[in-house]
C-alpha positions in Angstrom: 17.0 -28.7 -20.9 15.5 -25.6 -21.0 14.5 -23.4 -17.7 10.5 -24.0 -17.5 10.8 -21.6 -13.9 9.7 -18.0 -14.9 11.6 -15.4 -12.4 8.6 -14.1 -10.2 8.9 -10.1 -10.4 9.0 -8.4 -6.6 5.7 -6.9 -5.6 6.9 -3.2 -5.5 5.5 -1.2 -2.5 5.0 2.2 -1.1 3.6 3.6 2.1 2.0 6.3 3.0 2.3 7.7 6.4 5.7 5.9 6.6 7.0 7.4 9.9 3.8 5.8 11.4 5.3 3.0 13.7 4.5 0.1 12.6 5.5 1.1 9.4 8.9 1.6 10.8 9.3 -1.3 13.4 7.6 -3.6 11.3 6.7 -3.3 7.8 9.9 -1.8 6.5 11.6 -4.6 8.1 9.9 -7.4 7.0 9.4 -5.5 3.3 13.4 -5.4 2.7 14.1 -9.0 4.3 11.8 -10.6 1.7 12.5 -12.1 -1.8 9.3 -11.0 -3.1 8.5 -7.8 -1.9 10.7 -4.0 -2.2 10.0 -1.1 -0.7 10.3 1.4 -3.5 8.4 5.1 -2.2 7.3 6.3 1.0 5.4 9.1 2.0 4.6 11.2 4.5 3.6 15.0 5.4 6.7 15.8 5.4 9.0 15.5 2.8 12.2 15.7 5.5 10.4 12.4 7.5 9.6 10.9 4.1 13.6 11.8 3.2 14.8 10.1 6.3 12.9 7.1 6.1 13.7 6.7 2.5 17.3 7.0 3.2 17.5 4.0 6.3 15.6 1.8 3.8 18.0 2.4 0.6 19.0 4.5 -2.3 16.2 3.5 -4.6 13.7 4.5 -2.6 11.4 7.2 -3.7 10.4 9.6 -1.2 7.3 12.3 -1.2 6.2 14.9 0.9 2.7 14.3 0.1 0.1 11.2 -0.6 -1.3 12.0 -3.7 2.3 11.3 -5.1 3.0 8.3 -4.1 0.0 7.2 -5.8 0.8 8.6 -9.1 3.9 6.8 -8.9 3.4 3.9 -11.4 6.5 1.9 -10.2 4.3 1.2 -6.7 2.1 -2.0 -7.2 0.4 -2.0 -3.5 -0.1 1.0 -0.9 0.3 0.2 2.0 -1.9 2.8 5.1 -0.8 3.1 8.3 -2.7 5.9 9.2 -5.5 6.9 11.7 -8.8 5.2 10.7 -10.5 8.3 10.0 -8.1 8.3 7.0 -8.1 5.2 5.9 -11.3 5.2 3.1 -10.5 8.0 1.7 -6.9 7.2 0.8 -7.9 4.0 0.1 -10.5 5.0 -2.9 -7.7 7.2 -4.1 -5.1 4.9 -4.2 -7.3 2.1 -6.1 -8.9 4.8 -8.4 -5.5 4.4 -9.8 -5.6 1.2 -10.1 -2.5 0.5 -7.3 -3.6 -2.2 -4.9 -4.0 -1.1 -1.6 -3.6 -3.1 1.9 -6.7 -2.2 3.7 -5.9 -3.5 7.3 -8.1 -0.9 9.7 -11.4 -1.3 7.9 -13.4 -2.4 10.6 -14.5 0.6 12.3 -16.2 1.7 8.9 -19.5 0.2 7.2 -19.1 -2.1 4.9 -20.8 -0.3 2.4 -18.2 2.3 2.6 -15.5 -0.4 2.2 -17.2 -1.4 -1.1 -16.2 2.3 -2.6 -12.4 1.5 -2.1 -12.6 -2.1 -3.1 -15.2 -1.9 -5.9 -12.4 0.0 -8.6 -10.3 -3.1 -7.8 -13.7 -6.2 -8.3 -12.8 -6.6 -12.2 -9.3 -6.8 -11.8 -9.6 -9.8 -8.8 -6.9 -7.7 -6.8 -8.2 -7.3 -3.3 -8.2 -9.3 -0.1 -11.0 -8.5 2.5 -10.3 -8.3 6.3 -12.6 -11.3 7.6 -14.2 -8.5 9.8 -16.5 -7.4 7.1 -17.2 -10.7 5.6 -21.0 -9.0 4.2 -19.1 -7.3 1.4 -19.9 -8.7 -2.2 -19.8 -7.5 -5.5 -23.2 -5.2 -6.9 
């Protein structure tokens, strides 16, 4: 009897901001414990942090000293931000510009109208989840 189970590929993820804490205490972690998810490029301002980082998590990961790279790197299928919220939209409408997913945790400080510019690039494709904070966002 043939195998009818298809072997679900890992959702590949990077981070920008990586040295952030959470990031370190928490999402790395649970990233490389998980049969679905690997952590495959971090980033930070730094490429020596971004190094370091990289290096604890494993050899495959990719490691920039700037965002816009990790974005360009087609081998990441979902950014993940863990930076100040002042940061957050703009990073986010770059990263799905690209048309990477991108976790969008800290958007509740911001109007949802300005939500809609980082999650519209993504409404075609049916690849976004909405923080139930701005629950007024729908598609134009």
């Amino acid at each position: 009897m043939a195998n009818t189970q298809e072997k679900t590929r890992k959702v590949r993820w990077g981070i920008i901001g990586a040295t952030a804490r959470i990031a370190k205490d928490a999402l790395i972690p649970a990233i490389l414990s998980s049969e679905h998810a690997e952590l495959v490029a971090v980033a930070s301002r730094s490429r020596d942090s971004a190094r370091e980082i990289a290096a604890q998590a494993g050899p495959e990961v990719a490691a920039y000293g700037d965002y816009d790279s990790l974005i360009a790197d087609g081998n990441v299928d979902v950014v993940y931000l863990p930076l100040p919220n002042n940061l957050h939209l703009g990073w986010a409408v770059e990263a799905t510009a690209t048309s990477s997913a991108c976790s969008l945790l800290k958007m509740a400080g911001i109007k949802a109208s300005l939500a809609m510019r980082a999650v519209a690039p993504m409404i075609p494709h049916r690849t976004f989840r909405v923080s139930p904070c701005i629950s007024d966002i729908s598609a134009p």
